[in-house]
GUVOTOR-223904 format. One record per atom (N, C-alpha, C): residue in three letters; x, y, z. Coordinates in steps of 0.05 Angstrom, whole numbers, padded with zeros to 5 digits, always signed. Atoms other than C-alpha are relative to their C-alpha. Layout:
ALAXYZ...
END
This chain:
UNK-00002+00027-00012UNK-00031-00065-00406UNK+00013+00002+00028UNK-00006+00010-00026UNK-00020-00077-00332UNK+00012-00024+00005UNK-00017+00014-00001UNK+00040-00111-00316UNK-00001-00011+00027UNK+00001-00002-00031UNK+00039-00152-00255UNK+00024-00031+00001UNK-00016+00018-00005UNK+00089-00198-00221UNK-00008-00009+00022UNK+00015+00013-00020UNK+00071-00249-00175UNK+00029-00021+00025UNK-00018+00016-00014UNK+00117-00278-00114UNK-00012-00003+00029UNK+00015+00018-00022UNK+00092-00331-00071UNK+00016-00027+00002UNK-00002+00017-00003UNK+00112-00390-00049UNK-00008-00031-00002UNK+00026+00027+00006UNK+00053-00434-00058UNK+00002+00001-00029UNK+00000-00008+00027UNK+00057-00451-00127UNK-00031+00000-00003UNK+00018-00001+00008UNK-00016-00467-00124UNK-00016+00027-00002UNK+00013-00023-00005UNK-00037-00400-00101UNK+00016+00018-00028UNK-00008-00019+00026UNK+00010-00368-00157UNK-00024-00007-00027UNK+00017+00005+00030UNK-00031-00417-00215UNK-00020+00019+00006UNK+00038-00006-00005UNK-00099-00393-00184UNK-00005+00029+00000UNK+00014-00021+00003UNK-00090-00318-00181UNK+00013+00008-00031UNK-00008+00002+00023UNK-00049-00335-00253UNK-00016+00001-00017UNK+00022+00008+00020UNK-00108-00360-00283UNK-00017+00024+00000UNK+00001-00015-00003UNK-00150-00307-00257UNK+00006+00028-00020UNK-00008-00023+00015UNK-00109-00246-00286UNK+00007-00007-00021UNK-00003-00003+00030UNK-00096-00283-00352UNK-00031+00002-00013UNK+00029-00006+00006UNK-00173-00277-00366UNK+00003+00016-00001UNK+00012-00031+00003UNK-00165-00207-00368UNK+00012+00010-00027UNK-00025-00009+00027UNK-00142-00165-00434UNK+00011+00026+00006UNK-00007-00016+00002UNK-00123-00113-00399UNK+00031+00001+00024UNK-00022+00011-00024UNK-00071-00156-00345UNK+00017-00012-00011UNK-00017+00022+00013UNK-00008-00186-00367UNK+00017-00007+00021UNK-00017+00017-00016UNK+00031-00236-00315UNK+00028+00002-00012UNK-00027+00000+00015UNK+00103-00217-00332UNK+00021-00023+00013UNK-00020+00022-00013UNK+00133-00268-00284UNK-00008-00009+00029UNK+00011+00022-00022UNK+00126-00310-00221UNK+00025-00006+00009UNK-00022+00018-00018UNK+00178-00325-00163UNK-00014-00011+00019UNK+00014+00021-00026UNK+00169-00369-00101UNK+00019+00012+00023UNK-00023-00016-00022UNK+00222-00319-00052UNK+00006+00029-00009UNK+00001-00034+00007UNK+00228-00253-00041UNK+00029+00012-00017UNK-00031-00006+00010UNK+00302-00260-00069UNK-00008-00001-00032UNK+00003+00007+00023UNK+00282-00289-00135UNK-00026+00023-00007UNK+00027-00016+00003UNK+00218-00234-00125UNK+00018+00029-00013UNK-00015-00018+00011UNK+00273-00183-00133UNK+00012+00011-00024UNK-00004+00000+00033UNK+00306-00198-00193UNK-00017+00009-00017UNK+00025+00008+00018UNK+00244-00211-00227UNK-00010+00036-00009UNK+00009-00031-00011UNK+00221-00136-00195UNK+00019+00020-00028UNK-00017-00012+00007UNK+00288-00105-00222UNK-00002-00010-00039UNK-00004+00002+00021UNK+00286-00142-00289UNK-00024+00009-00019UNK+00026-00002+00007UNK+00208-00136-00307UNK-00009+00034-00003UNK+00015-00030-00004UNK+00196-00063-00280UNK-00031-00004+00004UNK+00036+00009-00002UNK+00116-00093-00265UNK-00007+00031+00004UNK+00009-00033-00012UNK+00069-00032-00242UNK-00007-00013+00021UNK+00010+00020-00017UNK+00039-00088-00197UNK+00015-00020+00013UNK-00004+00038-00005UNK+00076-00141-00157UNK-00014-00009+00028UNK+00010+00016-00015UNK+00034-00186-00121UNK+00020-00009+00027UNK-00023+00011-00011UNK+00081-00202-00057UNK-00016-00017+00025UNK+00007+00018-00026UNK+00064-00258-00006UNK+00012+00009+00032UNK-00016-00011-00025UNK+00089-00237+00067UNK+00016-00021+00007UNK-00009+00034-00018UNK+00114-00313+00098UNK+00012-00008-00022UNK-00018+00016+00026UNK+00163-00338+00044UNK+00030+00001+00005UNK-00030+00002+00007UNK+00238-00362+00042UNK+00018+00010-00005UNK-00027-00018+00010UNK+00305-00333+00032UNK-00002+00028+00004UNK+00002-00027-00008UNK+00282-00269+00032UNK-00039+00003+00000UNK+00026-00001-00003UNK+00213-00258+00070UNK-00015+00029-00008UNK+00009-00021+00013UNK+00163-00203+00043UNK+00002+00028+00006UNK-00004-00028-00002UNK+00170-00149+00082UNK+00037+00018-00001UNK-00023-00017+00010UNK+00241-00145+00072UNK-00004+00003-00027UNK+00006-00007+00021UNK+00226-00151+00002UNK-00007+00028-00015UNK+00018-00025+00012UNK+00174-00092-00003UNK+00022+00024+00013UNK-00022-00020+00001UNK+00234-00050+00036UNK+00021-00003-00014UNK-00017-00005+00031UNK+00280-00066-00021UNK-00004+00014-00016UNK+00015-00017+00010UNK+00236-00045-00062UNK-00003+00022+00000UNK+00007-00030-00008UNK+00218+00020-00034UNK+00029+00008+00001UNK-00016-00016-00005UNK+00284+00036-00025UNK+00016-00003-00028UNK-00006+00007+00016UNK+00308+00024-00093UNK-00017+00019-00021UNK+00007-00026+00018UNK+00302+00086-00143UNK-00012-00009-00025UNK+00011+00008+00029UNK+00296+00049-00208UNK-00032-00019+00005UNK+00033+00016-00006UNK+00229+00002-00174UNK-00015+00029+00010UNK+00022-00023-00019UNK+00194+00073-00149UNK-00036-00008-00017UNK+00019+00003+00024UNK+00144+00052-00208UNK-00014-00025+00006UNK+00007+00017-00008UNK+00130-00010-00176UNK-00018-00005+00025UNK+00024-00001-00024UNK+00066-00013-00128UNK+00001-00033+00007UNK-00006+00028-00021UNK+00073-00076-00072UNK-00023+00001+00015UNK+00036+00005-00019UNK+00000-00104-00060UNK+00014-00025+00022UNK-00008+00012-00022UNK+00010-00152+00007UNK-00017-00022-00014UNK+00021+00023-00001UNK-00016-00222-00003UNK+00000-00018+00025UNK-00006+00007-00029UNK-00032-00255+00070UNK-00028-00022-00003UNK+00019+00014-00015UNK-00073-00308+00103UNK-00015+00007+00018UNK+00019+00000-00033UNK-00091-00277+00160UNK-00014+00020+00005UNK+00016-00019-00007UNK-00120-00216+00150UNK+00018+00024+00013UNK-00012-00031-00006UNK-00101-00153+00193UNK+00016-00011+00023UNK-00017+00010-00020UNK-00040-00184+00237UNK+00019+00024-00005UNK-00024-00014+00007UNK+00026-00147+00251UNK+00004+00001-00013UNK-00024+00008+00027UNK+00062-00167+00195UNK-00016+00027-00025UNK+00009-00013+00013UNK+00014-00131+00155UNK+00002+00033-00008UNK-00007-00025-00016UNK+00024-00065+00193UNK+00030+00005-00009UNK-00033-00006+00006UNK+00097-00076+00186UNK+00005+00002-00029UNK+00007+00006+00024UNK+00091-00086+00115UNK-00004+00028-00014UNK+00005-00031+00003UNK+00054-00021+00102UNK+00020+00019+00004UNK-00021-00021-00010UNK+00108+00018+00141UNK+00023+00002-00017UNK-00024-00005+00012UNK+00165-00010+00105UNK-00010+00002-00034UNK+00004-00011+00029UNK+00128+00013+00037UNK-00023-00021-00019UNK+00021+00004+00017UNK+00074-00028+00012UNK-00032+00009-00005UNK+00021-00002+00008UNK+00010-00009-00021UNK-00031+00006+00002UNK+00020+00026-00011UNK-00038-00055+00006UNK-00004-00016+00002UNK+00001+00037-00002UNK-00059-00120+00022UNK-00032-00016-00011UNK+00016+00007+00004UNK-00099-00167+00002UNK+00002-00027+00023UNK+00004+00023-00013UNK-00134-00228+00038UNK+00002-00015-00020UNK-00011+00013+00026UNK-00106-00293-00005UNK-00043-00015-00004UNK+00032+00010+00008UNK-00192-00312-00001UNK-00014+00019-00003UNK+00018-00023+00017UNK-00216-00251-00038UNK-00010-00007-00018UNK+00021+00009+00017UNK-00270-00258-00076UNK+00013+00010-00032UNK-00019-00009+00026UNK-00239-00251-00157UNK-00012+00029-00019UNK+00008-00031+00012UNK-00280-00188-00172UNK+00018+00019+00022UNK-00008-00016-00007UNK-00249-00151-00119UNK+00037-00002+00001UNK-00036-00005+00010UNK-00178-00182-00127UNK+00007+00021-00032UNK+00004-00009+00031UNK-00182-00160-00201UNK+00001+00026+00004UNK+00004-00024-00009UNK-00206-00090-00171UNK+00022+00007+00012UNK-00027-00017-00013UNK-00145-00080-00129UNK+00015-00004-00014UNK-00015-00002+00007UNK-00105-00098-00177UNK+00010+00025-00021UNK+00006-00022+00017UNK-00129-00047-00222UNK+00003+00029+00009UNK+00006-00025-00021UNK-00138+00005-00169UNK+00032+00009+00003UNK-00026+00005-00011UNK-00061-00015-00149UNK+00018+00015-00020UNK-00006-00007+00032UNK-00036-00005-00224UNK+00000+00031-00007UNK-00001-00027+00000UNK-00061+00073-00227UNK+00002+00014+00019UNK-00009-00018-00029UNK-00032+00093-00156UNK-00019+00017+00005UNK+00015-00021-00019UNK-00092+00121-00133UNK-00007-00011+00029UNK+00001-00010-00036UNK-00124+00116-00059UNK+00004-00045-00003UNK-00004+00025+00000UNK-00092+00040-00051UNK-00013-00022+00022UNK+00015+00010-00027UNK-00127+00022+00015UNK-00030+00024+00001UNK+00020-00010+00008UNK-00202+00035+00005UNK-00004+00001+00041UNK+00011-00004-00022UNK-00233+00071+00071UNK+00005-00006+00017UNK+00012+00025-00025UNK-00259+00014+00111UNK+00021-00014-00001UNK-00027+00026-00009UNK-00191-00018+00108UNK+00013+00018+00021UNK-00028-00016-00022UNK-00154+00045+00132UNK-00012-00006+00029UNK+00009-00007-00033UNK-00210+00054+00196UNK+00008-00031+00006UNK+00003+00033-00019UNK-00197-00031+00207UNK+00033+00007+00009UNK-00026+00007-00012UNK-00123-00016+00211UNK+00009+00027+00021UNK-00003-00018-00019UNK-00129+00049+00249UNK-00012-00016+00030UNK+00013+00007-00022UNK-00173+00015+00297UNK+00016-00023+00017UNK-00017+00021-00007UNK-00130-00053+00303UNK+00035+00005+00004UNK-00025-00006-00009UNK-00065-00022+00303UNK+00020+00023-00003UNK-00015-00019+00003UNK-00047+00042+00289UNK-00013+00018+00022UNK+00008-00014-00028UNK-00092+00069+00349UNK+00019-00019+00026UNK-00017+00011-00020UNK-00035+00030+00390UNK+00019+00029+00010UNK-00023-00025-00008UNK+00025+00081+00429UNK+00020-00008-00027UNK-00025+00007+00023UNK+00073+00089+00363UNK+00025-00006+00021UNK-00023+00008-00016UNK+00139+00064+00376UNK+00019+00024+00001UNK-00011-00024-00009UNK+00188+00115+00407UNK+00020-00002-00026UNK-00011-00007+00018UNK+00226+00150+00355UNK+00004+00001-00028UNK+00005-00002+00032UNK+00190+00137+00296UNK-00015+00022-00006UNK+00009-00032+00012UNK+00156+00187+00251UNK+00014+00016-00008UNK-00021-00019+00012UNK+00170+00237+00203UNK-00009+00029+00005UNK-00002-00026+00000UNK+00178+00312+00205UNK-00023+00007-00013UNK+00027-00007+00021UNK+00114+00348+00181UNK+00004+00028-00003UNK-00010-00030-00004UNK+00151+00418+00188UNK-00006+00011-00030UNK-00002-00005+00032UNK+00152+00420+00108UNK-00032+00010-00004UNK+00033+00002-00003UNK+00070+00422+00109UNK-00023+00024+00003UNK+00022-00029-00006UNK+00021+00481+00096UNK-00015-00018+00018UNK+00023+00004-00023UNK-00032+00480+00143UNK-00022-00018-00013UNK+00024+00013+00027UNK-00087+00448+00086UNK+00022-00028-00006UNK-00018+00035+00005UNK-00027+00391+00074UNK-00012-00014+00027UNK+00005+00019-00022UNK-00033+00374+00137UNK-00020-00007+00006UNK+00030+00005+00006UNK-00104+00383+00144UNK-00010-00027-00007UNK+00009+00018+00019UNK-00111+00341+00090UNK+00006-00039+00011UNK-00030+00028-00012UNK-00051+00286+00119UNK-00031-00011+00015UNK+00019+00015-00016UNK-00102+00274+00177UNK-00028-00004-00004UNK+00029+00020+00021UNK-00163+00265+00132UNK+00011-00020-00011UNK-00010+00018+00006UNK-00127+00218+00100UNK-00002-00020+00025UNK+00000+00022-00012UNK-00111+00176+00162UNK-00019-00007+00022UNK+00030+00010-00005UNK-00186+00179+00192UNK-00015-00025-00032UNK+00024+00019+00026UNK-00207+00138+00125UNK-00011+00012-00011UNK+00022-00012+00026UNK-00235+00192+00084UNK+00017-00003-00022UNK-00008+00006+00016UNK-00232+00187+00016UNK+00006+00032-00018UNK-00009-00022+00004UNK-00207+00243-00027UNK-00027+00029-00008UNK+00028-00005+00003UNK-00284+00261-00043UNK-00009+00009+00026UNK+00011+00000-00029UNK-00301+00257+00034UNK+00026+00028+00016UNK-00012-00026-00009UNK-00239+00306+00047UNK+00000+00025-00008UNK+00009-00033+00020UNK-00263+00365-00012UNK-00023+00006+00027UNK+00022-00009-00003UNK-00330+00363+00027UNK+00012+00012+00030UNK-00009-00011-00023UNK-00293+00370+00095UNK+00018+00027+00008UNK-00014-00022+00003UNK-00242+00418+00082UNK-00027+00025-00013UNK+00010-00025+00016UNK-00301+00457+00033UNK+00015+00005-00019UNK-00010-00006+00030UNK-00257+00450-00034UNK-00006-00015-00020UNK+00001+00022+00018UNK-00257+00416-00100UNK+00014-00023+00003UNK-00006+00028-00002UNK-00243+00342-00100UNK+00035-00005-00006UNK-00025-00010+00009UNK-00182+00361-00151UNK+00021+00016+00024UNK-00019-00018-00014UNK-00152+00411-00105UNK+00008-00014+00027UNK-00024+00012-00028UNK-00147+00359-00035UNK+00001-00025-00020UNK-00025+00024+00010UNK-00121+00303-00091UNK+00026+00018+00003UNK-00027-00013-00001UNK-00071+00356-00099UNK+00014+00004+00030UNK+00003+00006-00027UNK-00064+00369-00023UNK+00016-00022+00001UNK-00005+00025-00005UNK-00056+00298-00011UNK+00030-00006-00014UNK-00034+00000+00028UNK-00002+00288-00070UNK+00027+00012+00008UNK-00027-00022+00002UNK+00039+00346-00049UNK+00016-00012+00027UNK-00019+00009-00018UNK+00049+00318+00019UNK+00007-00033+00000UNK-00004+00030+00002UNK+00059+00246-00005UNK+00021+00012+00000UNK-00024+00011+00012UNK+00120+00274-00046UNK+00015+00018+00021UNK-00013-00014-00024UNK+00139+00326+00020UNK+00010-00026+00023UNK-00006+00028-00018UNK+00137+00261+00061UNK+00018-00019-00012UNK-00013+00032+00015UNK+00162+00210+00016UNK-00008-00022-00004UNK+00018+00027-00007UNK+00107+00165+00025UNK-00009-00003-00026UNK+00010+00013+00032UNK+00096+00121-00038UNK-00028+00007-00001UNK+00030-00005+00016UNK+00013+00125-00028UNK-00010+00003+00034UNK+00019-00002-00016UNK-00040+00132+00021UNK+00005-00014+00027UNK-00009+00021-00031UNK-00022+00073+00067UNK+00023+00007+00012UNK-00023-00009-00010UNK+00046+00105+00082UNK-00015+00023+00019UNK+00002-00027-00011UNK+00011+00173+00095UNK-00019-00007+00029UNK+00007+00001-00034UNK-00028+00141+00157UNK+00009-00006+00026UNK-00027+00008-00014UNK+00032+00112+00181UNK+00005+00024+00016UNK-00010-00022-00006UNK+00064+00170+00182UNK-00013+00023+00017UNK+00019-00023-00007UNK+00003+00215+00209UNK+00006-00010+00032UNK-00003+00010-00032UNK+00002+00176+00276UNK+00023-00003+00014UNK-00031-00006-00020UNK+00076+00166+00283UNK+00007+00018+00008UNK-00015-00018-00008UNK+00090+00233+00280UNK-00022+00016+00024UNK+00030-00008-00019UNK+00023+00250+00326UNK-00011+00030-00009UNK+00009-00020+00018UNK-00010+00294+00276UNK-00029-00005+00013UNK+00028+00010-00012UNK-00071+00248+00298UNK+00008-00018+00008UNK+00003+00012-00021UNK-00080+00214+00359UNK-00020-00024-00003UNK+00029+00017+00002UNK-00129+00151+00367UNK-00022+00014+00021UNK+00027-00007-00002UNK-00195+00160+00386UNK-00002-00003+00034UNK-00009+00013-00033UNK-00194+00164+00470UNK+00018-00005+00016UNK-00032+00000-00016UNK-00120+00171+00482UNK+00007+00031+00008
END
């Protein structure tokens, strides 16, 4: 059973993706706040695998939330999907960095919400492809900001390799064929320098690829 917690503000938008995931038998809604403060508790008391987090909300807004979260040993188990209005804005970007997931648009169609939630749930590649190249293109091909980025010193040559397949948008399938290995062996790859990095999943590791200028944008 896939545990998910939902914190939004809108109560209507909580019923509607409520309803939604109680149709399923394999989703269970363990709780519902309206602030990223009351999202916390909830986080800390529930242990979800899923929490739904809104970005724009009260008392405590989302992306401090999702860096609570992330920084917080006993939630490591806890994957932070983004829920937004607007699509691929800053916030979103910032969001990612300080440790969430992925995001969703709040007018996704309910097969593919359902799909990320599921996707979200067994920590695999949490930002499919064509999201990473929209957010490489819209804002991670920007000049990173001075003095961010992490160390990649830790990193066989095939980690890293791998790192910057990762933050072109291949998928772990599209990086076996590139490198020339089994599929298994650059998941592993991938994996080893998540937990060398520290990066909860995939969307961290593109972060990180460009901050530390492993890979450059396209024309700089």
């Amino acid at each position: 059973m896939i545990r998910v917690l939902l914190v939004d503000d809108q109560p209507l938008i909580r019923s509607g993706f409520r309803a939604l995931l109680d149709l399923e038998d394999d989703i269970e809604v363990v709780a519902e706040a309206a602030d990223g403060s009351e999202g916390l508790d909830l986080a800390r008391e529930h242990l979800p695998d899923v929490a739904l987090v809104d970005i724009r909300m009260p008392v405590v807004d989302g992306i401090e939330a999702i860096r609570r979260i992330a920084a917080d040993p006993a939630l490591a188990g806890v994957h932070v999907v983004i829920l937004t209005n607007y699509g691929l804005d800053e916030h979103v970007f910032d969001a990612l960095r300080a440790g969430a997931a992925g995001f969703l648009v709040k007018d996704v169609v309910p097969e593919d919400f359902l799909h990320a939630v599921r996707v979200a749930a067994r920590g695999d590649a949490l930002l499919a492809p064509s999201i990473t190249r929209k957010l490489i293109n819209r804002y991670v091909a920007q000049p990173p900001p001075t003095g961010t980025g992490a160390g990649l010193e830790g990193l066989t040559d095939r980690e890293r390799e791998a790192v910057a397949l990762v933050a072109q948008g291949l998928s772990n399938d599209e990086i076996a064929g590139r490198m020339v290995i089994s599929p298994l062996t650059a998941k592993t790859h991938v994996n080893r320098a998540m937990t060398k990095l520290r990066a909860r999943d995939r969307a961290q590791l593109v972060v990180l690829a460009y901050e530390s200028g492993l890979v450059t944008p396209r024309g700089s």
